[in-house]
TORDREN-262483 format. One line per field, with one value per residue (C-alpha): residue in three letters; x negated, y, z negated; residue number from 1. Coordinates in Angstrom, 1 decimal. Layout:
REM TORDREN-262483
res Ala	...
px X	...
py Y	...
pz Z	...
n NUM	...
END
This chain:
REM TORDREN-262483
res Unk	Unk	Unk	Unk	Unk	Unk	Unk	Unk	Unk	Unk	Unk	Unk	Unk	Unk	Unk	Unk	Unk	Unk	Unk	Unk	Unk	Unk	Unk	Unk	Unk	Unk	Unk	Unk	Unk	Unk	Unk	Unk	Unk	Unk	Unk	Unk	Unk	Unk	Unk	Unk	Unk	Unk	Unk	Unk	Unk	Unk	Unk	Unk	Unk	Unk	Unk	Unk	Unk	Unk	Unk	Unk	Unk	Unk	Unk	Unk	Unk	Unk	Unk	Unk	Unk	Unk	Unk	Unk	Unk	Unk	Unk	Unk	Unk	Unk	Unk	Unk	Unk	Unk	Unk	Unk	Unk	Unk	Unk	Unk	Unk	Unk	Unk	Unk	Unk	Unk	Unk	Unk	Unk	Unk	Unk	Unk	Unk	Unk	Unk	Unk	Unk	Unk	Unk	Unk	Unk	Unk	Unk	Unk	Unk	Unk	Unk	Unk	Unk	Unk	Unk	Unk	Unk	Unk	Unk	Unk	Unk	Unk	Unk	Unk	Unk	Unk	Unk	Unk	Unk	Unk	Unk	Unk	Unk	Unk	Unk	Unk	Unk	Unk	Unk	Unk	Unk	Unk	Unk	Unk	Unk	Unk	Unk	Unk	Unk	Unk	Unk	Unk	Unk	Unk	Unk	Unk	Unk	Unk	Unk	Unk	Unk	Unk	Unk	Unk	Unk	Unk	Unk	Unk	Unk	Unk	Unk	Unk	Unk	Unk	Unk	Unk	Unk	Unk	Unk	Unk	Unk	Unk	Unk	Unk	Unk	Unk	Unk	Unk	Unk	Unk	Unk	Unk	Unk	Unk	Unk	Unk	Unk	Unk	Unk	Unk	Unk	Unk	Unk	Unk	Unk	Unk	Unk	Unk	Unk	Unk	Unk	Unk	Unk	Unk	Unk	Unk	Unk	Unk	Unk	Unk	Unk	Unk	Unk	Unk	Unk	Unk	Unk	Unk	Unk	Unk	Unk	Unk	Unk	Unk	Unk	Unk	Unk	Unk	Unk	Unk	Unk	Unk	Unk	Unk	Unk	Unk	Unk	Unk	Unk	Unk	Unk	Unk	Unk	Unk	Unk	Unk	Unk	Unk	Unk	Unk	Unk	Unk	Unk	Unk	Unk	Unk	Unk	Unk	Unk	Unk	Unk	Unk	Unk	Unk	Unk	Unk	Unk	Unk	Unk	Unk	Unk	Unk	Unk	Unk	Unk	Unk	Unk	Unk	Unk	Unk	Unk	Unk	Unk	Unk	Unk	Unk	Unk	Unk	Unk	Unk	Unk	Unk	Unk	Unk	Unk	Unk	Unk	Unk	Unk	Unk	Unk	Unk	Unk	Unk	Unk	Unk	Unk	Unk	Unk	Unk	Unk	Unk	Unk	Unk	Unk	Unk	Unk	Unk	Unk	Unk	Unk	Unk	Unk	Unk	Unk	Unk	Unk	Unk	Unk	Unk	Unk	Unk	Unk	Unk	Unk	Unk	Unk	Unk	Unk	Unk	Unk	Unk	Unk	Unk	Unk	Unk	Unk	Unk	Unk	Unk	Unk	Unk	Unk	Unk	Unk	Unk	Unk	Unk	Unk	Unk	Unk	Unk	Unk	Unk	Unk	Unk	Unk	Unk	Unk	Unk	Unk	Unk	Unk	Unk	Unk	Unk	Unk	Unk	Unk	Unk	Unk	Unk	Unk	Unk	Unk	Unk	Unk	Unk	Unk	Unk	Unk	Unk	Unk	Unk	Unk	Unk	Unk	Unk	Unk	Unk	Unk	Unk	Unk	Unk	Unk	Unk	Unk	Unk	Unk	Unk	Unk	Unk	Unk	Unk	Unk	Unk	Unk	Unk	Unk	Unk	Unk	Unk	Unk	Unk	Unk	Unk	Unk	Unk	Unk	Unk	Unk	Unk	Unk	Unk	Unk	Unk	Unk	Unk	Unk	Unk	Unk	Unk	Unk	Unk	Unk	Unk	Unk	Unk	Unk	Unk	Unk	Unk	Unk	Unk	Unk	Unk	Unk	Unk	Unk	Unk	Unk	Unk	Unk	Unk	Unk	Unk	Unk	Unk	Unk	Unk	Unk	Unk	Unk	Unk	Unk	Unk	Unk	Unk	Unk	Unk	Unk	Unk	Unk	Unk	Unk	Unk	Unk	Unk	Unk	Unk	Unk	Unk	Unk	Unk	Unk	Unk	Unk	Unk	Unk	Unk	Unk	Unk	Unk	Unk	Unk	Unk	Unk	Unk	Unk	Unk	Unk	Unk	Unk	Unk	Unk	Unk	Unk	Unk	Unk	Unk	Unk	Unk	Unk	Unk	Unk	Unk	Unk	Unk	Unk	Unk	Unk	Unk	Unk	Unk
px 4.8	1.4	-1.4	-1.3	2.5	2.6	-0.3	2.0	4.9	2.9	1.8	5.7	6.6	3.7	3.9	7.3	9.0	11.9	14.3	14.1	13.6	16.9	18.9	17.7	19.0	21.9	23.2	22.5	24.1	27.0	28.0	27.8	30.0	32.5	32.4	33.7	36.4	37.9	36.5	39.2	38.6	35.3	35.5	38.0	36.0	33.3	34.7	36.6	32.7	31.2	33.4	33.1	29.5	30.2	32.3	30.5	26.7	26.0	24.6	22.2	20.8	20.7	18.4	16.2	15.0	14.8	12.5	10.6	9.6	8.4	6.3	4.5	3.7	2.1	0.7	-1.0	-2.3	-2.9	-6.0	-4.4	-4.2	-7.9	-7.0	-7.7	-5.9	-8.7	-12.4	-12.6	-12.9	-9.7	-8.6	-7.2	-8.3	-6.5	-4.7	-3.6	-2.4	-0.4	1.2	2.1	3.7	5.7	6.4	7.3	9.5	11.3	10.6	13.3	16.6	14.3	14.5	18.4	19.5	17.3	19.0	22.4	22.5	22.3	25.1	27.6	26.1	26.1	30.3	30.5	28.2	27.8	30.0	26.7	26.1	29.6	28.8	31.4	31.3	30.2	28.6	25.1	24.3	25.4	22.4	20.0	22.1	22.3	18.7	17.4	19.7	18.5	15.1	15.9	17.5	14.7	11.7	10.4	12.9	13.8	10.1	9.7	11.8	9.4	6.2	6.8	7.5	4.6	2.1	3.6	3.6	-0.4	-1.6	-0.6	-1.3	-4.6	-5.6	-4.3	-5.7	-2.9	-0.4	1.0	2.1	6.0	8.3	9.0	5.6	6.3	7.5	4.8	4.5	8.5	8.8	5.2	2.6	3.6	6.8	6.5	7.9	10.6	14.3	14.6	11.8	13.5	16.5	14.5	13.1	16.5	17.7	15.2	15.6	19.2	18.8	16.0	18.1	20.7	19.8	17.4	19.7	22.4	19.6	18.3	21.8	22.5	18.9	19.7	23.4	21.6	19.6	22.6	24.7	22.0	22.5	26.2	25.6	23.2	23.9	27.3	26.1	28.3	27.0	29.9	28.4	26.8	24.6	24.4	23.1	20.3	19.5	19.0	17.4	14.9	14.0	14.1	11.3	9.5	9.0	8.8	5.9	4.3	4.7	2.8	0.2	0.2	-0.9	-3.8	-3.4	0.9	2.1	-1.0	-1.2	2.6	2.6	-0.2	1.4	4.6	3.4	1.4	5.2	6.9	4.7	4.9	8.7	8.8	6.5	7.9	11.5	9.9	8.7	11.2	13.7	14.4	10.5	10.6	13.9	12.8	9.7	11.8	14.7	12.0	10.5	13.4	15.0	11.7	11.5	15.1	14.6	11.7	13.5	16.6	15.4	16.1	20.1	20.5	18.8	20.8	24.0	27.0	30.0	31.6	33.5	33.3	36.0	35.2	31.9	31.9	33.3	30.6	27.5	29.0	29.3	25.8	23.5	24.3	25.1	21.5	19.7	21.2	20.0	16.9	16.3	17.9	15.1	12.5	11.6	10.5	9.1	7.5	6.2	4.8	3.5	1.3	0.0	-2.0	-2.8	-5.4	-8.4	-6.7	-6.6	-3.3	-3.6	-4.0	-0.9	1.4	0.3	0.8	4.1	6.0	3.4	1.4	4.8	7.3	4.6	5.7	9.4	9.8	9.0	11.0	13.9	13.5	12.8	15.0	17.9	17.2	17.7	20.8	22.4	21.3	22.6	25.7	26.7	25.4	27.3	24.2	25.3	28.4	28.3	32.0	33.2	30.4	31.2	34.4	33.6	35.9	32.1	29.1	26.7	24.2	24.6	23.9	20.0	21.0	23.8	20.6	17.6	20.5	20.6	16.6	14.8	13.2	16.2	16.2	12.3	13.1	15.6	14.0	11.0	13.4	14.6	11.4	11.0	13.9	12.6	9.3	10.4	13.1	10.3	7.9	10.8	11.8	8.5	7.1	10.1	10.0	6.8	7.9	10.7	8.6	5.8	9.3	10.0	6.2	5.6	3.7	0.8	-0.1	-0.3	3.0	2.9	4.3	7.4	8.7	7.9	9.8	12.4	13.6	13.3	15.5	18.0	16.9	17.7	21.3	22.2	21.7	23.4	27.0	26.9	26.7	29.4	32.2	34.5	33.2	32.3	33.8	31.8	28.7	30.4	31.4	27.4	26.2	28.2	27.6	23.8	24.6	26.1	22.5	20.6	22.3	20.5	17.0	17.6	17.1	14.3	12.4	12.6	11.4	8.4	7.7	7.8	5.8	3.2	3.0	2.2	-0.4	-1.7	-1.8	-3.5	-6.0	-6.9	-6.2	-3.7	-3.2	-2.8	-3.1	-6.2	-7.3	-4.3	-5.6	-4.7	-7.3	-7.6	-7.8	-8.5	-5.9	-5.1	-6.3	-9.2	-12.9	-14.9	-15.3	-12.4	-15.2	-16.6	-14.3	-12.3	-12.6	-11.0	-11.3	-12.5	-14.3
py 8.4	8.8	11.1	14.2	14.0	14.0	17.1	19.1	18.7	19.2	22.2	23.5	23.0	24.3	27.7	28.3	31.1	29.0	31.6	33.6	31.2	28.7	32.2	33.5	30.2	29.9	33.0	32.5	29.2	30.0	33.4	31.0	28.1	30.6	32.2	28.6	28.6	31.9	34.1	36.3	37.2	37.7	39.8	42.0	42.1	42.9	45.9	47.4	47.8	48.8	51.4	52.7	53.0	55.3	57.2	57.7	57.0	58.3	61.7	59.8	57.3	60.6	62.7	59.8	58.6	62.0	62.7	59.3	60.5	64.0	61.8	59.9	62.4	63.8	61.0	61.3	64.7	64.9	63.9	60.9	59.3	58.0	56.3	52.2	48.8	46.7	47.1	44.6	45.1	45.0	41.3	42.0	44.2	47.6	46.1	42.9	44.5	46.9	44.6	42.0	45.2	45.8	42.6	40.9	43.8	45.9	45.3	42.8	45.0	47.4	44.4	43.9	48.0	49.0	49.0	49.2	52.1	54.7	54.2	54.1	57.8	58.8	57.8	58.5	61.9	62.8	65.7	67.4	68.9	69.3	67.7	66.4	62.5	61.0	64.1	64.9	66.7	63.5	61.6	64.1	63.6	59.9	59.4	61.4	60.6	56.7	57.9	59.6	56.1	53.9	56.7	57.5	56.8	53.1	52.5	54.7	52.6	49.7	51.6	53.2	49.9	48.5	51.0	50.4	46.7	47.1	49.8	48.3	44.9	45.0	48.0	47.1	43.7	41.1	42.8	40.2	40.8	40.5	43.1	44.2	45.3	48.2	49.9	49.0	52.4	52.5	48.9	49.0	46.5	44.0	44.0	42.6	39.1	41.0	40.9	43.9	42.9	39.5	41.1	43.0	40.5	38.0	41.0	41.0	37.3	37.5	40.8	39.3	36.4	38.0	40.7	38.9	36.0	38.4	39.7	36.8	35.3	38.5	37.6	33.9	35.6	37.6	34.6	32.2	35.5	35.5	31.7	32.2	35.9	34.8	30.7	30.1	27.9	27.8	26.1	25.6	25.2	22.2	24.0	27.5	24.6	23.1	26.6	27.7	24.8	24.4	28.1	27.3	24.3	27.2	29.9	26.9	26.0	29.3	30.0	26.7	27.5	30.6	34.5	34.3	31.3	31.9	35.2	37.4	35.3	35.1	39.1	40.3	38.1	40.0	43.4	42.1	41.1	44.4	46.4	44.9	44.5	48.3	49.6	47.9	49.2	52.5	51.8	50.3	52.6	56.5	57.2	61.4	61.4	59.0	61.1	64.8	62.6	61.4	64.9	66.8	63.9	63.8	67.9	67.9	65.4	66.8	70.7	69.0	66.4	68.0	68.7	65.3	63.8	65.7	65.4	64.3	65.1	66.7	69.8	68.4	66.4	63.0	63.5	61.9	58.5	58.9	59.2	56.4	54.4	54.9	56.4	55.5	52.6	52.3	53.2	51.2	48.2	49.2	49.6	46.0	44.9	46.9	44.4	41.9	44.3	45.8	42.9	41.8	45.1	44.4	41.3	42.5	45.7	44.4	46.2	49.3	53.0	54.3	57.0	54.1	51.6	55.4	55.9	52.7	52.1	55.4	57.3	54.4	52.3	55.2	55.7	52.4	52.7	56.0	54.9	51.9	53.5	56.2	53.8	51.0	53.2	56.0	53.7	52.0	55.5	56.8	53.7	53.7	57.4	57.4	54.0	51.7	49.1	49.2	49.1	50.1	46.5	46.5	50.7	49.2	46.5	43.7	42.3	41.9	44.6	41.5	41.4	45.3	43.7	40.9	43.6	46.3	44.4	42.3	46.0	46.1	44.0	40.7	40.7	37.6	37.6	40.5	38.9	35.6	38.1	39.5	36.7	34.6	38.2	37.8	34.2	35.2	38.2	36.1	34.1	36.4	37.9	34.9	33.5	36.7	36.8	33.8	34.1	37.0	35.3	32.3	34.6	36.7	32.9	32.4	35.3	36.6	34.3	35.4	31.4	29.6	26.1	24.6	22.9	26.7	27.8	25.2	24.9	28.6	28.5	25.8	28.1	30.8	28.9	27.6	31.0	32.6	29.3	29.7	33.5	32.7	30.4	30.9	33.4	34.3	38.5	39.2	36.6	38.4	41.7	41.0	39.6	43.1	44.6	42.9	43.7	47.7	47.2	45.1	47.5	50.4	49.3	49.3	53.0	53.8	51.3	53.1	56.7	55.2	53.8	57.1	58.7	56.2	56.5	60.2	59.5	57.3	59.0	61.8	60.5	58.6	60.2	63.7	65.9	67.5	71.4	73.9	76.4	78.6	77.2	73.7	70.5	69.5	66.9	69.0	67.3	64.9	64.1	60.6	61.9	61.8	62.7	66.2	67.0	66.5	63.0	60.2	58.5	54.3	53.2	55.9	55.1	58.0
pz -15.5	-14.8	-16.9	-14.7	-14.8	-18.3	-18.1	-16.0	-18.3	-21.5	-19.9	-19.1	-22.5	-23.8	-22.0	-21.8	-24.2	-25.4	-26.2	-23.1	-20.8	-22.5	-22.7	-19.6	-17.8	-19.5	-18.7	-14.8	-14.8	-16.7	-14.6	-11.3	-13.3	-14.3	-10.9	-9.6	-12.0	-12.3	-9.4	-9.2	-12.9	-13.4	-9.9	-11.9	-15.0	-12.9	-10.4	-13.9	-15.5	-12.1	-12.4	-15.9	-14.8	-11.8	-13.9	-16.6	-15.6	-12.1	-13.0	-15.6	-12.8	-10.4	-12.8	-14.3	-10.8	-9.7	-12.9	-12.6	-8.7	-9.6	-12.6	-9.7	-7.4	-10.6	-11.5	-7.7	-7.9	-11.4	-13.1	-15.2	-11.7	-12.4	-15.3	-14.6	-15.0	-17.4	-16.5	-13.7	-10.2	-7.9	-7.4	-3.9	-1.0	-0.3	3.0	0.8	-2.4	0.4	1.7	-0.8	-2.8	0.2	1.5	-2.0	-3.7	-1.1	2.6	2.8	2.3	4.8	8.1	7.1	6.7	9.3	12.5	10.3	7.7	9.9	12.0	8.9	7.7	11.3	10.9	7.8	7.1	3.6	2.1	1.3	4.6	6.1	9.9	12.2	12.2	15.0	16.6	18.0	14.0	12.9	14.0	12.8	9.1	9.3	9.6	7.3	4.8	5.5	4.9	1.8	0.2	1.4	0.7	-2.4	-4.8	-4.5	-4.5	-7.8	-10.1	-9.3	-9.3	-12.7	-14.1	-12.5	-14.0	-17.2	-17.6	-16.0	-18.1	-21.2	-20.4	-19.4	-21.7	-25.1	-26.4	-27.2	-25.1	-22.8	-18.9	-19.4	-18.7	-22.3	-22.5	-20.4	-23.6	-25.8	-27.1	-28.6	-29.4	-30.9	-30.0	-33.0	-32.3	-28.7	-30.4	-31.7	-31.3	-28.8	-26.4	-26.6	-25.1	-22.4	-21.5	-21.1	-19.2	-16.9	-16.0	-15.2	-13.0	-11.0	-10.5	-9.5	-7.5	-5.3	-5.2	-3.6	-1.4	-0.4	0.2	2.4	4.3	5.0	6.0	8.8	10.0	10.5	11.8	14.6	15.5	16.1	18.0	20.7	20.8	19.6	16.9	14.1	11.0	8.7	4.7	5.8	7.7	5.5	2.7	4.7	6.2	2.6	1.6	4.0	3.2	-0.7	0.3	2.5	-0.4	-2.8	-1.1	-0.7	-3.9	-5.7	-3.4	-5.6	-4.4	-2.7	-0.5	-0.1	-0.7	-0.2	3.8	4.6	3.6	6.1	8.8	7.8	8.1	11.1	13.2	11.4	13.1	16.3	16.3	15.5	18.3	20.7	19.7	20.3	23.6	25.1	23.4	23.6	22.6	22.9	21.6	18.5	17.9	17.8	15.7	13.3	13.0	12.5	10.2	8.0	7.6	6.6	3.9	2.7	2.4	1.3	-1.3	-4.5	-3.3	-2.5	-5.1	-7.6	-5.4	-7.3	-5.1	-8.0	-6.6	-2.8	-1.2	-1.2	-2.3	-5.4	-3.8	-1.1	-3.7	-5.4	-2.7	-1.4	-3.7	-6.9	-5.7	-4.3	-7.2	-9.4	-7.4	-7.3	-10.9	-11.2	-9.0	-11.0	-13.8	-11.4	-8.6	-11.7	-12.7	-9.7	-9.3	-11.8	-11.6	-8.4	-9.5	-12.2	-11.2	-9.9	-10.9	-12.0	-8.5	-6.3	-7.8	-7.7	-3.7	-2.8	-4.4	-3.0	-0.3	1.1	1.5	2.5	5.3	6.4	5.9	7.5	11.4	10.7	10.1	12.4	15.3	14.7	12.9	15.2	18.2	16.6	16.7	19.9	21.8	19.5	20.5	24.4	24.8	25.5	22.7	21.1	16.8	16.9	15.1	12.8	11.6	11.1	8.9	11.7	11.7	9.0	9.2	9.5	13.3	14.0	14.8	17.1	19.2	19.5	20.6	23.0	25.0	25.6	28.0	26.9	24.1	23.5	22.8	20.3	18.6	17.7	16.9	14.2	13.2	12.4	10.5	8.6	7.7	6.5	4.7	2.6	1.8	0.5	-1.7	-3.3	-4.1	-5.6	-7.7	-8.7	-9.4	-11.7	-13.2	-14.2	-15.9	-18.0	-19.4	-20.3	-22.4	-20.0	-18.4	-14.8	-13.2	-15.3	-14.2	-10.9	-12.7	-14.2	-10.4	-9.0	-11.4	-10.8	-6.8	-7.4	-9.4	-7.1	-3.9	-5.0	-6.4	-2.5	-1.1	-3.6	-2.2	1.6	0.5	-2.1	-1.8	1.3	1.7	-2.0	-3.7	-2.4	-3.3	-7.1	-7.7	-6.5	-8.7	-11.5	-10.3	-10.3	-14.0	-14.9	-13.0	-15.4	-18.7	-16.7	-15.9	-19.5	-19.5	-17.0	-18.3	-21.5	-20.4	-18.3	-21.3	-23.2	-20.3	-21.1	-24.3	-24.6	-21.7	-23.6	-26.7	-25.2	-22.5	-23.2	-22.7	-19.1	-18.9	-16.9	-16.2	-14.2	-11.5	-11.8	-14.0	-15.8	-18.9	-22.1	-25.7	-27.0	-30.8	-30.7	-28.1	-29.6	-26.3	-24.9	-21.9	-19.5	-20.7	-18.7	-21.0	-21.5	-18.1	-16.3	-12.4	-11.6
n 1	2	3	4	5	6	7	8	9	10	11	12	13	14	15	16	17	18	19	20	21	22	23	24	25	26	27	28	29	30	31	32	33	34	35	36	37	38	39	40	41	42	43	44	45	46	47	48	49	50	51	52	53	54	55	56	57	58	59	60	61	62	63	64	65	66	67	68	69	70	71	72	73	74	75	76	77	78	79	80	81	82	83	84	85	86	87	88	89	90	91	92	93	94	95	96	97	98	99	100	101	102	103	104	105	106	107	108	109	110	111	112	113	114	115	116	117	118	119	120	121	122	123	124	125	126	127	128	129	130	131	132	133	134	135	136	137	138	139	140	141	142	143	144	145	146	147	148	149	150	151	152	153	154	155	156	157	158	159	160	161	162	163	164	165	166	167	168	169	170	171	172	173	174	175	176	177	178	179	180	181	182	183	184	185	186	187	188	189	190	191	192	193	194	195	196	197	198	199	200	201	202	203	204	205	206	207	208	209	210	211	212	213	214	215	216	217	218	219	220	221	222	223	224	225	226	227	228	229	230	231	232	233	234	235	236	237	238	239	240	241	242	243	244	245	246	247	248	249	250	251	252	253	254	255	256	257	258	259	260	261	262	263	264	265	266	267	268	269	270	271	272	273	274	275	276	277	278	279	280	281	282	283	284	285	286	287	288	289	290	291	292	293	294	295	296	297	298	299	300	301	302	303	304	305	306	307	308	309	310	311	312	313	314	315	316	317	318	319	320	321	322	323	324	325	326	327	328	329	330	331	332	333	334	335	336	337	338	339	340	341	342	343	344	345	346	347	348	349	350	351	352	353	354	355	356	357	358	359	360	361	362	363	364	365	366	367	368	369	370	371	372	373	374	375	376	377	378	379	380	381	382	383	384	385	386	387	388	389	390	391	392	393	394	395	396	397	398	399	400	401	402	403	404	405	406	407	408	409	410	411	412	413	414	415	416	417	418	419	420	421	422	423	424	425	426	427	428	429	430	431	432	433	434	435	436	437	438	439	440	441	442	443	444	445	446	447	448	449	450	451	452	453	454	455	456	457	458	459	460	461	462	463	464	465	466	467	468	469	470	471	472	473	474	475	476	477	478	479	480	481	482	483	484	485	486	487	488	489	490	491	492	493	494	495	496	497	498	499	500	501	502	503	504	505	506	507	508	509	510	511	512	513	514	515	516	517	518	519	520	521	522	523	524	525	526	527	528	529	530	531	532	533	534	535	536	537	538	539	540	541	542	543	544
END
């Protein structure tokens, strides 16, 4: 073994956090072994908790991400919004950091539900607003209630966390950038070693696994779906294994290259093909129609978005099956996703004032979901109910709602230009995913350092990869659908996670920056208790 060899290991064990990162894999590994042995019980273990949680839990998820939305738009308009991440200028420009955050924690699930979602609302309305199913309301409905799942709340759970981790990590000395951090103000900065953030942080390391292996596994699903749709070629696990494998190699690859030369380039190419893809759906597609849809869709989410934010089914037939189904359902994914979306979040945000990191992660983002949704869900729809394409086996769940992409651009001209563009898409985007989380995932088992060492990288895209491959393959569509539940029950402890470190936020906001109140009908920053300066002096870290 030669000297840099033995560097690069010294290094790994040097940096590594043993307990959380030994815990943190043993926990993966053993839920996959004993997934191999007893599926059909841990999938019962699994759906009996998942619904305990829906049972008992839904409201809470409703109302804290509801609350942690309102908190951001706040923090937006309010005047903590100039309060900055360290005292160093921004690492990344505005157009990078945009697109990593979008690329790396959520744009994924958007290229796989985008030309889908819609069409199973637009069968499938929700008991909130009492339309026929499959009429000409019903694509108004479906729309808009895609937008209001992929808008501004899904991106709130990983922007809060994102602020939080920053803020305290590179404003408090000796706070390290690890998820647990995010609560510094209840755990208490010398108790970031302790027991509790332990657990936090073990948590976090199996729901980033897990969720973005299910993800992922669903991505690399889509990509071999649209081999068999347009070419007949049918893989077998053989060929799901090397498909996955040669992905793992790809986001392996751009993630040892590390953020600047791998993610931060394969994200603007992304954003770069989404855009195009999404334009020219709307050109060749019904372009007034999409435009008055979008309109109509985005106004009605915006007048309706406390009822269905708050919308519990309870009283409604159906309902509370429905919100479960979707919403909740939605939510508590998210948050699963949160610690290492938050994470990520903040590693590029160093630099950053708290306003920018909050518009970025739901306004700048949602700018970018919205038209995609409307164009390429919108479209879905349209050709669905005028007969132009037909989704009927896919509403039906006789086919995966992986192919709904490959059956729409197949009815536009130059399909099969389209669909290889949304494929390569699919490709690029799984990439991006699964190296920024990977990325995350190695930093949770390092106690925090912002460049861990190429073996932890490697080591857990290695886990990460196999993880997505035993999905795509065991137990076929159940295997795929026990791991996201077992997600949803993960994502369940993060919701309390989040609304405690909103609240710590609003805090230590509070005492060291002042506090905000009201005068004269605007906010302004009044004296806090731990606040020496006069209100109109800018407080340390303040970007003015």
């Amino acid at each position: 073994m030669s000297d840099d060899e033995l560097g690069a290991f010294g290094r790994f064990r040097e940096e590594i956090d043993p307990i959380v990162f030994l815990v943190g894999a043993a926990i993966t590994m053993s839920v996959i072994v004993t997934f191999f042995i007893d599926p059909t019980a841990v999938q019962n273990a699994i759906g009996y908790l998942n619904g305990v949680m829906n049972q008992y839990l839904n409201w809470v998820l409703l109302v804290i991400v509801f609350l942690i939305v309102l908190f951001l738009i706040f923090l937006i308009l309010g005047p903590w919004g100039k309060i900055k991440f360290g005292d160093e200028p921004p690492e990344y420009s505005f157009v990078s950091f945009f697109t990593m955050l979008y690329s790396a924690g959520f744009a994924a699930g958007v290229v796989f539900w985008g030309p889908t979602e819609a069409l199973f609302y637009y069968a499938d309305p929700s008991p909130l607003f009492g339309v026929e199913a499959g009429s000409a309301e019903a694509i108004t409905i479906a729309v808009q209630q895609t937008l209001f799942h992929w808008a501004l709340p899904q991106l709130a759970v990983f922007t809060i966390m994102g602020i939080a981790i920053g803020y305290f990590a590179y404003n408090y000395e000796g706070v390290p950038l690890r998820v647990s951090s995010a609560l510094t103000p209840i755990l208490g900065k010398d108790n970031l070693d302790g027991p509790a953030a332990k657990v936090i942080d073990i948590l976090a390391v199996f729901a980033t696994i897990g969720g973005v292996a299910t993800s992922l596994g669903f991505i690399g699903s889509q990509f071999i779906s649209g081999l068999e749709f347009q070419w007949g070629i049918d893989l077998g696990n053989t060929g799901i294994l090397l498909v996955v494998t040669t992905m793992t190699l790809l986001f392996t690859v751009s993630m040892v290259l590390g953020v600047d030369k791998g993610i931060r380039r394969l994200s603007n190419f992304n954003m770069i093909l989404f855009v195009t893809l999404m334009l020219v759906t709307f050109i060749v597609g019904p372009s007034v129609f999409l435009v008055l849809l979008g309109t109509q869709a985005v106004g009605g989410m915006i007048s309706d978005f406390v009822s269905m934010s708050l919308f519990t089914g309870a009283g409604v037939e159906g309902g509370t099956e429905w919100t479960n189904a979707w919403t909740v359902f939605y939510w508590a994914w998210a948050l699963s996703w949160s610690p290492f979306a938050g994470l990520f979040i903040a590693r590029i945000s160093k630099g950053r004032t708290v306003r920018e990191v909050a518009f970025t992660g739901i306004a700048a983002t949602s700018a970018a979901t919205i038209p995609w949704f409307t164009f390429i869900g919108g479209t879905a729809v349209w050709a669905q109910h005028t007969g132009v394409a037909d989704f009927s086996a896919v509403i039906a769940g006789e086919i995966g709602p992986e192919t709904s992409g490959f059956i729409l651009f197949e009815a536009f001209p130059f399909g099969t230009v389209l669909m290889i563009s949304f494929m390569i898409l699919v490709t690029t985007f799984f990439i991006t995913s699964a190296d920024s989380s990977t990325l995350a995932v190695s930093m949770m088992t390092t106690g925090g350092k912002a460049s861990p060492s190429t073996i932890n990288r490697v080591f857990w895209g290695v886990v990460l990869g196999l993880t997505a491959a035993i999905l795509m393959i065991i137990g076929g569509e159940g295997g795929a659908e026990a791991l996201q539940q077992a997600v949803v029950i993960t994502g369940a402890p993060f919701a309390f996670v989040c609304f405690l470190a909103m609240l710590g936020l609003a805090k230590q906001f509070s005492a060291n920056h002042g506090r905000v109140i009201l005068q004269d009908g605007a906010w302004i920053i009044g004296s806090g208790p731990d606040r020496e300066q006069p209100a109109e002096a800018p407080a340390t870290g303040d970007d003015d």
